[in-house]
C-alpha positions in Angstrom: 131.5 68.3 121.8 132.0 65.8 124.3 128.3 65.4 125.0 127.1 65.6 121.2 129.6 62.5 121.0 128.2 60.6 123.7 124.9 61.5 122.5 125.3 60.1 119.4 126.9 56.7 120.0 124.4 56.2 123.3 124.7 56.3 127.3 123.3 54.5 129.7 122.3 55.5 133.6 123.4 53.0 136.1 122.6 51.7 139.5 124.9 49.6 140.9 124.0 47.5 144.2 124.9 44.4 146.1 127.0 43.5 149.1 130.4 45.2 147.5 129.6 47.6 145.1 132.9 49.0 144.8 134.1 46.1 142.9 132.2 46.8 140.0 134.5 50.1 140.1 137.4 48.0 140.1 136.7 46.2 137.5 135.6 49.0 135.3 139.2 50.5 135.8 140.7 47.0 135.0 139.7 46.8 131.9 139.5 50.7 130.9 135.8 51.4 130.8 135.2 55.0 131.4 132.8 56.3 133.6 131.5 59.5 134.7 128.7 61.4 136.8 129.8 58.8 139.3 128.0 59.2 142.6 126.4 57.1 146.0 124.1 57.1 148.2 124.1 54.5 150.8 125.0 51.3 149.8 124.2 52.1 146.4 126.6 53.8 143.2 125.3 55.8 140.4 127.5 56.6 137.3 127.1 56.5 133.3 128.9 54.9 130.7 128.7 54.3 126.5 126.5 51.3 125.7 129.4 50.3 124.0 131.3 50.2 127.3 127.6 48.6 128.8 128.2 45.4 126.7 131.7 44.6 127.7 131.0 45.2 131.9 128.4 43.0 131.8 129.9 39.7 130.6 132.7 40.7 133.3 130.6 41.3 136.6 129.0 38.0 135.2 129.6 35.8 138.5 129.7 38.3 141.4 127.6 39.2 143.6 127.1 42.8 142.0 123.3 43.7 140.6 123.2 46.6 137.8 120.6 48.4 137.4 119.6 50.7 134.4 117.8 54.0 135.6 117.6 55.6 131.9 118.8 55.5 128.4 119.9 58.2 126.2 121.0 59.0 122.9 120.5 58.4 119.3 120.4 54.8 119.5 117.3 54.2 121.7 115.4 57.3 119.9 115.9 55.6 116.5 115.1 51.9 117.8 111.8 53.6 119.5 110.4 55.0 116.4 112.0 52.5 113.8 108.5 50.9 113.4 106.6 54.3 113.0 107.0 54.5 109.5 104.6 57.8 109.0 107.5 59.6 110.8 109.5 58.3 107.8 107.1 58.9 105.2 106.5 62.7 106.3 110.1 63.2 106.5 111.0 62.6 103.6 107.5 64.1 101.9 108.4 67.3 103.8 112.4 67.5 102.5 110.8 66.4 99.2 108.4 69.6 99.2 111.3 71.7 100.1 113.3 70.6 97.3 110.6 70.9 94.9 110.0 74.7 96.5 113.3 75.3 95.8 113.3 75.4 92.2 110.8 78.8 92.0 111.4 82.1 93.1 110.1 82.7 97.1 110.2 86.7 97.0 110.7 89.6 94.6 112.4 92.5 96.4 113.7 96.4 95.2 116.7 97.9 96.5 118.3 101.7 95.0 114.7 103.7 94.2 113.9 106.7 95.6 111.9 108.4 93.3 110.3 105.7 91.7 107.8 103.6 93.6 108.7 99.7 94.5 105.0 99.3 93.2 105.2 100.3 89.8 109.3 98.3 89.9 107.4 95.5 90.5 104.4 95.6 88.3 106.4 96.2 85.0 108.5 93.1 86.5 105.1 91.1 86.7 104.8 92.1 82.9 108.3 91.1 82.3 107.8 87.3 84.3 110.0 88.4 87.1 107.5 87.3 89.7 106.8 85.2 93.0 106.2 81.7 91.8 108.0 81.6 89.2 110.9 79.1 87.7 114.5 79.9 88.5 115.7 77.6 85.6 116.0 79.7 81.9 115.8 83.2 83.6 118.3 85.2 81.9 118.6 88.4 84.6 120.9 90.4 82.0 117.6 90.8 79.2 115.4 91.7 82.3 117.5 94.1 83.7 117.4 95.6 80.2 113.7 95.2 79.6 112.9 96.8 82.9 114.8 100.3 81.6 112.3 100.4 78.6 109.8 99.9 80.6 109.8 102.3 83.9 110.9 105.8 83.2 113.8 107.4 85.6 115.8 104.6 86.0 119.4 104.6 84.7 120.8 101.5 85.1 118.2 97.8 86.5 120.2 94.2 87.8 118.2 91.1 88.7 120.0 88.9 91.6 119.3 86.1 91.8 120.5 84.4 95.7 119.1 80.8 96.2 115.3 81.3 96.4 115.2 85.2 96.5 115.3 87.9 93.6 116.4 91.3 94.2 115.9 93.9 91.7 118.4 96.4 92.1 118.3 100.0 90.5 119.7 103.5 90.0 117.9 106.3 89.1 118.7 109.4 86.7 119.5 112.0 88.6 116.3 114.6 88.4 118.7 118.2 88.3 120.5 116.5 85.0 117.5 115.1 83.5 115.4 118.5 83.7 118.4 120.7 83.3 119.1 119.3 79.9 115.3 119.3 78.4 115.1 122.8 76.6 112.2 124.9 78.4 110.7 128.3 78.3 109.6 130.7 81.8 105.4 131.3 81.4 103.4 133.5 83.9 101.2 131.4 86.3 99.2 134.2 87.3 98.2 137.7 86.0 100.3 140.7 87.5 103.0 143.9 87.4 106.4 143.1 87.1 108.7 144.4 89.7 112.0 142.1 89.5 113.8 140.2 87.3 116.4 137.6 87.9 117.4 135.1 85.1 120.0 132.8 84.9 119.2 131.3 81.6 117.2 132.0 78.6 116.0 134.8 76.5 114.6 137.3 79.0 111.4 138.8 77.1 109.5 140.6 79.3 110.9 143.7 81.5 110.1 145.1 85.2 106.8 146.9 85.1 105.3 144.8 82.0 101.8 143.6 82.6 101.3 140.6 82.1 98.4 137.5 82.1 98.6 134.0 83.0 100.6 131.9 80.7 102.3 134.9 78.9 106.2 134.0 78.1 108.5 135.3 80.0 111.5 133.7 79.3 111.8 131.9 76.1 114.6 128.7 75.5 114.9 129.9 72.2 118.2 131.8 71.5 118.6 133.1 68.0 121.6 134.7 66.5 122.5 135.4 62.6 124.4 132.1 61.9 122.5 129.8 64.6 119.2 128.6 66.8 120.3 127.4 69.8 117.6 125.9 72.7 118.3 126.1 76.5 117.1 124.8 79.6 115.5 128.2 81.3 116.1 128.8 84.5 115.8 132.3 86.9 113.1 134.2 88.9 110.6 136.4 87.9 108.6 138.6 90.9 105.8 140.3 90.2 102.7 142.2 92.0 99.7 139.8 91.6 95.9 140.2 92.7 93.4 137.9 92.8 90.0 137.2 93.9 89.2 134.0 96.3 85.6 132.6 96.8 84.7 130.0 99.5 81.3 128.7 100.1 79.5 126.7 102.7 76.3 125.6 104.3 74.7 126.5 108.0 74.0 122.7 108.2 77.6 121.3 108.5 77.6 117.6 107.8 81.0 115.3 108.7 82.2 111.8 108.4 83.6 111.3 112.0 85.4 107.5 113.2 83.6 105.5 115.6 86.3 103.7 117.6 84.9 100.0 115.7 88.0 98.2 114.0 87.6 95.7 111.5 89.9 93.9 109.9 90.3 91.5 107.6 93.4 88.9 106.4 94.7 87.3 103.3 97.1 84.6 102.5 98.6 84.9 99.8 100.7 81.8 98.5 103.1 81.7 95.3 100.4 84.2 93.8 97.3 82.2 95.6 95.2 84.4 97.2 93.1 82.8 100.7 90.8 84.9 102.0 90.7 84.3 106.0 87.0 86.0 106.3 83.6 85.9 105.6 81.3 88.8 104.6 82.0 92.3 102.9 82.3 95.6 105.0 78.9 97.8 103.6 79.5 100.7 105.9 81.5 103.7 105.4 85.2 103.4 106.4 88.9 104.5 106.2 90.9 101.3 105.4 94.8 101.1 105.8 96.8 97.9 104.2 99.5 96.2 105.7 101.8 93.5 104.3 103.1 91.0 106.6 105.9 88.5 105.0 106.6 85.5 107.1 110.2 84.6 107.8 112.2 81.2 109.0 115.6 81.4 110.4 115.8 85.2 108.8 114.6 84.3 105.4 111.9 85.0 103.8 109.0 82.4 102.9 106.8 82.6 99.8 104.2 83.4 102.4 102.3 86.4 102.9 99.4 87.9 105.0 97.5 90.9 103.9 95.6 93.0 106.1 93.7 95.4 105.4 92.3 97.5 108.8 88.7 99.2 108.4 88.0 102.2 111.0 84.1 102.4 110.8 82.2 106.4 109.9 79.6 107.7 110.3 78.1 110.9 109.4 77.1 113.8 112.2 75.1 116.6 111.1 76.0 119.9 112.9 74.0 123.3 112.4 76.2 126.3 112.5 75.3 130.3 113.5 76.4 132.9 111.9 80.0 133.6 113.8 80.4 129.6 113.7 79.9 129.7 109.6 82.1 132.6 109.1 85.1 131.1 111.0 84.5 128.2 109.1 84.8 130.0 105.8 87.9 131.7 106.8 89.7 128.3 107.8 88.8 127.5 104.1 90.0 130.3 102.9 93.7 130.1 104.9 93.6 126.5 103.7 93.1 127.5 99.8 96.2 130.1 100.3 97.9 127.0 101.5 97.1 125.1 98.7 97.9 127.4 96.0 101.4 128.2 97.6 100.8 131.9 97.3 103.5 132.8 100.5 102.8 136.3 102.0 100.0 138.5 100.9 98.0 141.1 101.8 93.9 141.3 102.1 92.6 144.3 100.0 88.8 143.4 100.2 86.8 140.7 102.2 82.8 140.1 101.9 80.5 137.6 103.4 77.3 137.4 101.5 74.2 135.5 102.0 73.8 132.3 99.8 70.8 129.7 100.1 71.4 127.7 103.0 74.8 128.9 103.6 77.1 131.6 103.0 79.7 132.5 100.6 83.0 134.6 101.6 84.6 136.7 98.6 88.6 137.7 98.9 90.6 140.0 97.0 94.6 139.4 98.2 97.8 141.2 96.7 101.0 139.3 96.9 104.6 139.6 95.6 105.4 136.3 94.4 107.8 134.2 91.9 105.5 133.6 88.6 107.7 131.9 86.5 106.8 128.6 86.1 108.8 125.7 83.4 107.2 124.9 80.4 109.0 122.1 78.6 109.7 122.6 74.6 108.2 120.2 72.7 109.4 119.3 69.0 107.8 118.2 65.9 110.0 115.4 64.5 107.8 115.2 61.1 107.5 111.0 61.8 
């Protein structure tokens, strides 16, 4: 603190010479001028002291046969009286704090806090629609109506605040929770694929079916509908329904196997993106295949945000390779496509009952037939005719 004082009222750096030097101590200490860093070498002392404290020595060594010296100046003082004629310093300054202030006034950055569920992307478009963006005027916004607007207009949110912290929006949110939401819509059980009963286990609902029924896809199984003699009532259906299934899986492909493989080129190219004002930091269009990734870099001063962005978006350069495949080669192919359909379809464990490769033009075609105990059931919501 000491220093920042001295600093701001001004020092000087002194070299004091002459056939008795020492008296310009003396006389410092007689009339309570404070010095420090005091130092010599040779005939010579070296100390500093407040330009304040400068002013008053000199008028009383005035008359001996001491010589002072100043080595260097610092402080406030002699940086102001050195620039005190540049008046674009001046000018720039106070354009610069006069930007700020203007900046100040709009909103820097729109940010999402509580989802889960629901993407920050589609938050923040239906707040575009609403007028809650970047760039926008701080003065008039009214956060309560937003927050309500926001609920009508993005479905699974519960409860939506706008925060509003000097230059920064936050749009904070709470989802409905996705067990009460479906558990309360009425539903019936339907068959997603054809097969033989073997075990039933509901929980809820009208049970219509029983173990060794036959059934086809989309046959009810469990209906929401529960009639008695003085009432309808609707539930949410819920429970398992296993059954034997069978079904027939065809893969095809080519001898000639053609693939987009990367190249090892990178491209990429940047945005800047200001209040909404989009820069573009390149030249040219990329005409070659690709996969493209996008990043979003938001620029930051003393940990806060600016209204500055830079988008990047990286392209890995493809090309296609051609590839001719034998026989064996084709037929391992077609089974990876085959494992990878199973996958898809979420079948679980099965057995194969039948497998046949057959001839195709150009290519060959592998024909499955697998059994499989599975879960069937599958929720279809009611829906209701309100007569509007």
């Amino acid at each position: 603190m000491l220093f920042l004082y001295r600093l701001a009222n001004g020092f000087v750096e002194l070299e004091i010479s002459g056939d008795n030097a020492e008296v310009f101590i003396n006389i410092c200490v007689k009339n309570g001028i404070t010095l420090w860093y005091i130092s010599r070498s040779g005939k010579k002392i070296y100390c500093r002291m407040s330009v304040k404290c400068f002013k008053a020595v000199r008028s009383a060594v005035a008359g001996s046969k001491v010589k002072i010296h100043i080595i260097k100046k610092y402080g406030l003082p002699f940086l102001t009286a050195r620039y005190k004629k540049r008046y674009g310093i001046l000018a720039g300054a106070v354009i610069f704090f006069g930007i700020l202030k203007l900046m100040s006034c709009f909103v820097w950055t729109v940010d999402v806090a509580g989802n889960e569920r629901v993407s920050t992307e589609k938050i923040l478009t239906a707040c575009e629609e609403l007028g809650v963006k970047e760039g926008m005027k701080k003065h008039g916004f009214n956060s309560k109506n937003a927050g309500q607007k926001l609920l009508l207009k993005v479905d699974g949110l519960s409860w939506a605040a706008f925060n509003v912290e000097g230059c920064k929006i936050t749009v904070n949110v709470s989802e409905i929770k996705e067990s009460i939401k479906k558990n309360s819509e009425p539903s019936n059980l339907k068959a997603k694929a054809d097969g033989i009963i073997t075990k039933i286990d509901v929980t809820a609902g009208n049970c219509v079916v029983k173990a060794g029924d036959t059934v086809k896809k989309g046959d009810l199984l469990v209906s929401g509908v529960i009639e008695n003699e003085s009432a309808v009532k609707f539930v949410h259906s819920s429970g398992k329904i296993e059954a034997k299934t069978q079904r027939e899986i065809i893969v095809s492909a080519d001898y000639v196997k053609k693939e987009k493989v990367k190249t090892g080129k990178i491209i990429k190219k940047r945005v800047v993106d200001f209040f909404g004002l989009k820069i573009p930091l390149y030249l040219g269009c990329v005409n070659k295949d690709y996969e493209s990734k996008f990043d979003t870099k938001k620029l930051k001063l003393f940990g806060s945000e600016l209204p500055l962005k830079i988008y990047t978006r990286t392209f890995e350069l493809m090309e296609e390779r051609t590839e001719k495949l034998n026989k064996k080669q084709l037929e391992n192919e077609l089974l990876g496509m085959f494992e990878e359909k199973v996958k898809v379809e979420k079948i679980g464990d099965f057995e194969v009952e039948n497998r046949e490769f057959d001839e195709i033009q150009g290519g060959m075609r592998l024909k499955t037939v697998i059994s499989a105990s599975e879960d069937i059931a599958t929720e279809d919501f009611l829906l209701f005719n309100t007569g509007n």
